[in-house]
C-alpha positions as CSV (number, residue, x, y, z in Angstrom):
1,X,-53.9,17.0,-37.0
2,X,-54.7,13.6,-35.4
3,X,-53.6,10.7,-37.4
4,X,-52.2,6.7,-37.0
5,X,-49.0,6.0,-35.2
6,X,-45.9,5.9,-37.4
7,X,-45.1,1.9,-37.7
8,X,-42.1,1.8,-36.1
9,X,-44.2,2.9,-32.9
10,X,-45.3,-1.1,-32.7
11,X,-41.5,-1.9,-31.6
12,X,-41.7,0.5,-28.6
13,X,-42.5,-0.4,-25.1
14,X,-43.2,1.2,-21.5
15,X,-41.9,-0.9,-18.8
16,X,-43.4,0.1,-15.1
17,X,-41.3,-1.5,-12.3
18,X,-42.4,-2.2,-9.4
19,X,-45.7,-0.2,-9.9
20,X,-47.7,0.3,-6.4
21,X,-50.7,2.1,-6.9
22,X,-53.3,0.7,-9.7
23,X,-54.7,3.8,-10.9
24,X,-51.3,5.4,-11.8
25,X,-51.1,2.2,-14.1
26,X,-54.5,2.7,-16.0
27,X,-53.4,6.5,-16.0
28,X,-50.3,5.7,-17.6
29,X,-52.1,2.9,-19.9
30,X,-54.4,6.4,-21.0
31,X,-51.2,8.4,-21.6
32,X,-49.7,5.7,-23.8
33,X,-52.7,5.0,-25.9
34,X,-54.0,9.1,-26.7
35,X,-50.1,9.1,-28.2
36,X,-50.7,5.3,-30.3
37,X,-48.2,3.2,-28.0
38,X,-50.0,-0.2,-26.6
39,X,-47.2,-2.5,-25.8
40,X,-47.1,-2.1,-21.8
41,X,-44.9,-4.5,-19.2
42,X,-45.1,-4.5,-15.3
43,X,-42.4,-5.5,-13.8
44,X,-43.4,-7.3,-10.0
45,X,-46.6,-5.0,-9.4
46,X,-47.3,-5.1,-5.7
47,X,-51.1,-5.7,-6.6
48,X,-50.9,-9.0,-8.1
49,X,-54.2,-8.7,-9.9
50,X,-53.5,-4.6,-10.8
51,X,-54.5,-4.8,-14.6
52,X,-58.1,-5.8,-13.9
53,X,-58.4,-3.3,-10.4
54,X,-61.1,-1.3,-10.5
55,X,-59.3,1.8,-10.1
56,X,-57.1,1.5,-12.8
57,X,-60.1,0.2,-15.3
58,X,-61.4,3.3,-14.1
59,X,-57.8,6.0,-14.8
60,X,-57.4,4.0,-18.3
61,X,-60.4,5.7,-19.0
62,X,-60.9,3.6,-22.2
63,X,-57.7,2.7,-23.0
64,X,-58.6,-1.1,-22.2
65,X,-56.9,-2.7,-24.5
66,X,-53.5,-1.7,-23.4
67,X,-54.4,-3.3,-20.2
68,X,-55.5,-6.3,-21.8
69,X,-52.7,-7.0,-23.6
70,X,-50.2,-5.8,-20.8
71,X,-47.8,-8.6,-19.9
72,X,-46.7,-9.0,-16.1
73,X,-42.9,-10.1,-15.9
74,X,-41.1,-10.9,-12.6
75,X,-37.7,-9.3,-12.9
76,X,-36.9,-6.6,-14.8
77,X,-34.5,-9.2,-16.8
78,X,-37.4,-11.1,-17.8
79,X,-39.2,-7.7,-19.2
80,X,-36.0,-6.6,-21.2
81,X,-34.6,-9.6,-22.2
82,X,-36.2,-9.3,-26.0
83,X,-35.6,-5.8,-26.1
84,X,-32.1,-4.2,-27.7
85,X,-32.3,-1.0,-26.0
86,X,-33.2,0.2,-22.6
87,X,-34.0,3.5,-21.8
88,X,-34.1,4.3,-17.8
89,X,-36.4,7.0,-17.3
90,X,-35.6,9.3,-14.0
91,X,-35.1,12.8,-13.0
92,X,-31.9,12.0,-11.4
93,X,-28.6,10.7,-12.4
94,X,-27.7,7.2,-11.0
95,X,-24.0,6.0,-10.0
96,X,-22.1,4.4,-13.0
97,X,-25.3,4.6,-15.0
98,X,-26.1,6.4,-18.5
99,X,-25.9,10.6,-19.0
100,X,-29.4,12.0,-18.7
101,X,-30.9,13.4,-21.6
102,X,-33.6,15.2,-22.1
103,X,-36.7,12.9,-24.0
104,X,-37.0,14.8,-27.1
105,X,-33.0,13.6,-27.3
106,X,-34.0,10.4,-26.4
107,X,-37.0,10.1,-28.8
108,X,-34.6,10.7,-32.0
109,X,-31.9,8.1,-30.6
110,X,-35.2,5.7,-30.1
111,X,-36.4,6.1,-33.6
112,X,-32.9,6.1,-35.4
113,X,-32.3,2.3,-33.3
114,X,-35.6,1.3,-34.2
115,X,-35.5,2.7,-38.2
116,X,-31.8,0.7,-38.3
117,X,-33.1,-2.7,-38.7
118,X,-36.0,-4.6,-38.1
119,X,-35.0,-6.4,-35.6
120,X,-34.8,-3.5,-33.1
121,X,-36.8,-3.4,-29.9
122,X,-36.6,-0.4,-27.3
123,X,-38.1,-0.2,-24.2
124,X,-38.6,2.8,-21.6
125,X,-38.1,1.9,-18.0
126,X,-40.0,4.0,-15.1
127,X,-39.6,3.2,-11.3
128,X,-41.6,2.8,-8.2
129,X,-43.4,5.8,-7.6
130,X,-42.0,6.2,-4.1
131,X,-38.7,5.8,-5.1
132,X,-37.8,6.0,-8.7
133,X,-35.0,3.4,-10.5
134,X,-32.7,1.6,-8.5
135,X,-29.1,1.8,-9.2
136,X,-29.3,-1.9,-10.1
137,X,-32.3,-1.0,-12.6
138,X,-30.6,2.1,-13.9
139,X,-27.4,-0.4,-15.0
140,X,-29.6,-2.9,-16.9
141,X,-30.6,0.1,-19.1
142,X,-28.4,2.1,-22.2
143,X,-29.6,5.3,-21.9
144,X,-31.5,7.7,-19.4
145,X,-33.9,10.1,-19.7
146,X,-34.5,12.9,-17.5
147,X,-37.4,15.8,-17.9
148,X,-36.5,19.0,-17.1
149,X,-37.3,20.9,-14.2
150,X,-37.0,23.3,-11.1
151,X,-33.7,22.1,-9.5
152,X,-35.4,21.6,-5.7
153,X,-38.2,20.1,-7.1
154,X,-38.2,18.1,-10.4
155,X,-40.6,14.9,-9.8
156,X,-43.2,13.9,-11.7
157,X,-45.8,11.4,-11.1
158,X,-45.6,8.0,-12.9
159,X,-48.6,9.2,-15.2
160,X,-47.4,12.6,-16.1
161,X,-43.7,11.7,-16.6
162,X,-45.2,8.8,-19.1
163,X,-47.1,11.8,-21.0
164,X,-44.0,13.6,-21.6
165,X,-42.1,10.9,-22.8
166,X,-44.8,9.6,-25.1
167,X,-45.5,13.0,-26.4
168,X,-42.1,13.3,-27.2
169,X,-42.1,9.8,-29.2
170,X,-45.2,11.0,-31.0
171,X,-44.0,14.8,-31.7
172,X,-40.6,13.5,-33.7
173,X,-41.9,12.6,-37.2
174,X,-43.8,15.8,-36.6
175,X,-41.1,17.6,-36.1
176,X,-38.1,16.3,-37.6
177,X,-39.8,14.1,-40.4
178,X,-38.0,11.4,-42.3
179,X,-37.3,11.8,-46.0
180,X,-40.2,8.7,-46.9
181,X,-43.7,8.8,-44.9
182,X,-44.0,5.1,-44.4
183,X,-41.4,4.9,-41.3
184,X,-40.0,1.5,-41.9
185,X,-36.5,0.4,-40.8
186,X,-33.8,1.5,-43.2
187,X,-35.8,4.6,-44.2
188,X,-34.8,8.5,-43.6
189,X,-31.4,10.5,-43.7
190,X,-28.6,8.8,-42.5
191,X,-30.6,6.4,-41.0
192,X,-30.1,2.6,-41.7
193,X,-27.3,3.0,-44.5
194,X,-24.7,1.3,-42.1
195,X,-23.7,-2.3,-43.4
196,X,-24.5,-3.2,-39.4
197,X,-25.5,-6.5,-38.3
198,X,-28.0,-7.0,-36.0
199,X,-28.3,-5.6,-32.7
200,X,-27.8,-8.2,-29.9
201,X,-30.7,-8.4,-26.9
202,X,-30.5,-7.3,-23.6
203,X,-31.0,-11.4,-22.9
204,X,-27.7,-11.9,-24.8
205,X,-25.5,-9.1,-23.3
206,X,-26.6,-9.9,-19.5
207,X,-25.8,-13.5,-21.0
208,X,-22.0,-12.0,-21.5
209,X,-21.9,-9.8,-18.4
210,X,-22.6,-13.2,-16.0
211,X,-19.6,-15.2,-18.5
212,X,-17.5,-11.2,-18.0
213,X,-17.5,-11.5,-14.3
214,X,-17.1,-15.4,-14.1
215,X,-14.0,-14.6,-16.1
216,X,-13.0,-11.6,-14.2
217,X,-13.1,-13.9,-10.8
218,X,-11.3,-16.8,-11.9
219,X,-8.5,-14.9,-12.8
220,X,-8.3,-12.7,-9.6
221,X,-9.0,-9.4,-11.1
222,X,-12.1,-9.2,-9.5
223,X,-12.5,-10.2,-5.8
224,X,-16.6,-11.0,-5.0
225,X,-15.8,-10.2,-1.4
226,X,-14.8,-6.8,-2.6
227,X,-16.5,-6.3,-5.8
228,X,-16.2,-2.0,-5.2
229,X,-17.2,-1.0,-8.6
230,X,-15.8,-2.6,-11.9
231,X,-18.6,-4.1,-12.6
232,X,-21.4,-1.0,-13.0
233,X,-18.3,0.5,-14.6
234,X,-17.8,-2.5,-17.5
235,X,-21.4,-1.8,-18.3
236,X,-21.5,1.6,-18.5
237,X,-18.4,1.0,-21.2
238,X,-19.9,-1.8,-23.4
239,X,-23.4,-0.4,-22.6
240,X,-22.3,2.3,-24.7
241,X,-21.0,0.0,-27.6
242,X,-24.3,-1.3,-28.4
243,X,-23.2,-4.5,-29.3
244,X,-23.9,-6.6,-32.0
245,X,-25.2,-10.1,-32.0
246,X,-21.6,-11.1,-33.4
247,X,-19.9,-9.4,-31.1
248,X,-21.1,-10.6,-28.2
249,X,-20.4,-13.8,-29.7
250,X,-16.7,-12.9,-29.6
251,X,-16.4,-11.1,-26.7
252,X,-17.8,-14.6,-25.4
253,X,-15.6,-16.8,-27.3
254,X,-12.4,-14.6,-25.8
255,X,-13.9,-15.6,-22.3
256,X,-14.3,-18.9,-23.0
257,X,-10.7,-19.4,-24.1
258,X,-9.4,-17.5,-20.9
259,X,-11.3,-19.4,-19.0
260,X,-9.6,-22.5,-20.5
261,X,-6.2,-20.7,-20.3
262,X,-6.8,-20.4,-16.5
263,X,-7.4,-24.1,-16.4
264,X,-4.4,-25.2,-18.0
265,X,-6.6,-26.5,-21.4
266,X,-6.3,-23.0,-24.0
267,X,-5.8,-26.3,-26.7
268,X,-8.3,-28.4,-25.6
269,X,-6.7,-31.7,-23.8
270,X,-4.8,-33.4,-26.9
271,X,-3.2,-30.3,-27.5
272,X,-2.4,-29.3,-24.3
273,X,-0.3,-32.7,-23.5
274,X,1.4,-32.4,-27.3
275,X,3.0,-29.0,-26.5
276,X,3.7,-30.3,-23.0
277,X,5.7,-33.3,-24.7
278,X,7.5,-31.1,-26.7
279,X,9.4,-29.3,-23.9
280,X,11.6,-26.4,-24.7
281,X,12.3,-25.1,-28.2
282,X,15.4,-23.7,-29.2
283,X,15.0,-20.5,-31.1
284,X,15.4,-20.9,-34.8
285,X,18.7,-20.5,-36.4
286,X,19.1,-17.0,-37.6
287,X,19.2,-16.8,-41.5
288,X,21.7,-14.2,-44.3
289,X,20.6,-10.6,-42.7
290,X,17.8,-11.9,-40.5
291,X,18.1,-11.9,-36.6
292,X,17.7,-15.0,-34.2
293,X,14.3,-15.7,-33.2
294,X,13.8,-15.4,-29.6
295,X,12.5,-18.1,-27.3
């Protein structure tokens, strides 16, 4: 019954942000480790020394190498920016952000991204205990999962709602197993057939977003004063394109050139002052059967 975690488990990370009590960290370092998942990130913990507290040496009960080789990031940019796919883990619905889905959902979508190419890397986001995900949090995240539950009272603690979601992750080869045993990408039905290119990091799309909204301001269709709500709606939309490297390369390219439009300089300078030279065009003669071009 008990055996070694698939490989493609080695690509899969538990982000905690803002964690505030130690021992719910060394009890979900426990959870993490009885399913074979090491790879842990804290995102700002409030006890700046919380991987070597006492009390959550003591809740890990064991499970010290996930603590030792926890990394402690800033911002939760800084913790996804290698990652490809985010996965915002709360029991309710945030504005503008992803469709809950229940984590055994979740787990298949995390092993069909991570079996697509090598180069995948998904990460699972949990809150503050007090408080959960932030709107703001939620956005920088693809998907949400949700457990579950009695509809007046649907919380888990930190720990527990780790042990779900890592049992979940663990259950799926299990359960649904792929067509080859080794679980490496490009292996299983369906699953990493696609001629796709490689899946662009969080880094690179937030990268776009901040080039997006510059765009979006310069051109007046997006007022910072005012803001309202295009921009959680823009990522909802491409956060559900799962962009390519190449094509955030585009999209950025198309911004770059508006941005150049907006300044009077789409050609670059020596092109700009040639058209200007040329002044107005008449429209091409029409030729036998073909109409007059129009200016």
């Amino acid at each position: 019954m008990h055996r070694s975690a698939p490989p493609w488990f080695e690509r899969l990370a538990f982000v905690l942000v803002r964690p505030s009590h130690p021992g719910n960290v060394g009890a979900v370092a426990r959870a993490m480790r009885t399913m074979g998942l090491r790879r842990l990130i804290l995102v700002d913990p409030r006890e700046p020394d919380v991987l070597a507290h006492p009390e959550a040496v003591a809740r890990a009960s064991g499970a010290h190498d996930v603590l030792a080789q926890a990394r402690v990031a800033a911002t939760l940019d800084e913790a996804l920016a290698p990652f490809t796919l985010a996965v915002a883990v709360s029991a309710e619905a945030r504005e503008f952000g992803p469709q809950p889905r229940p984590p055994e959902a979740i787990a298949v979508d995390a092993r069909a991204a991570l079996l697509d190419t090598p180069d995948a890397q998904v990460a699972l986001v949990f809150g503050p205990e007090r408080t959960g995900l932030s709107i703001e949090d939620a956005a920088r995240c693809q998907l949400m999962c949700s457990i579950p539950g009695e509809p007046d009272y649907n919380s888990l603690n930190l720990a527990q709602a780790a042990q779900i979601v890592a049992y979940c992750l663990r259950s799926l080869d299990r359960l649904q197993p792929l067509a080859t045993s080794t679980g490496e990408p490009g292996e299983g039905p369906g699953e990493g057939l696609a001629e796709g290119g490689r899946p662009a990091t969080i880094q690179a799309v937030e990268g776009f977003f901040g080039h997006l909204q510059e765009v979006l301001i310069r051109i007046g269709f997006l007022d910072p004063a005012h803001p309202k709500r295009l921009m959680p709606r823009l990522r909802r939309l491409f956060g559900r394109a799962r962009l390519e490297d190449e094509e955030v390369a585009i999209l950025r390219g198309v911004c770059t050139q508006i941005l150049k439009l907006a300044d009077g300089d789409i050609h670059g300078p020596s092109r700009s002052r040639a058209v200007a030279g040329q002044g107005h065009q008449e429209p091409a003669p029409a030729g036998p059967g073909k109409p007059a071009e129009r200016a």
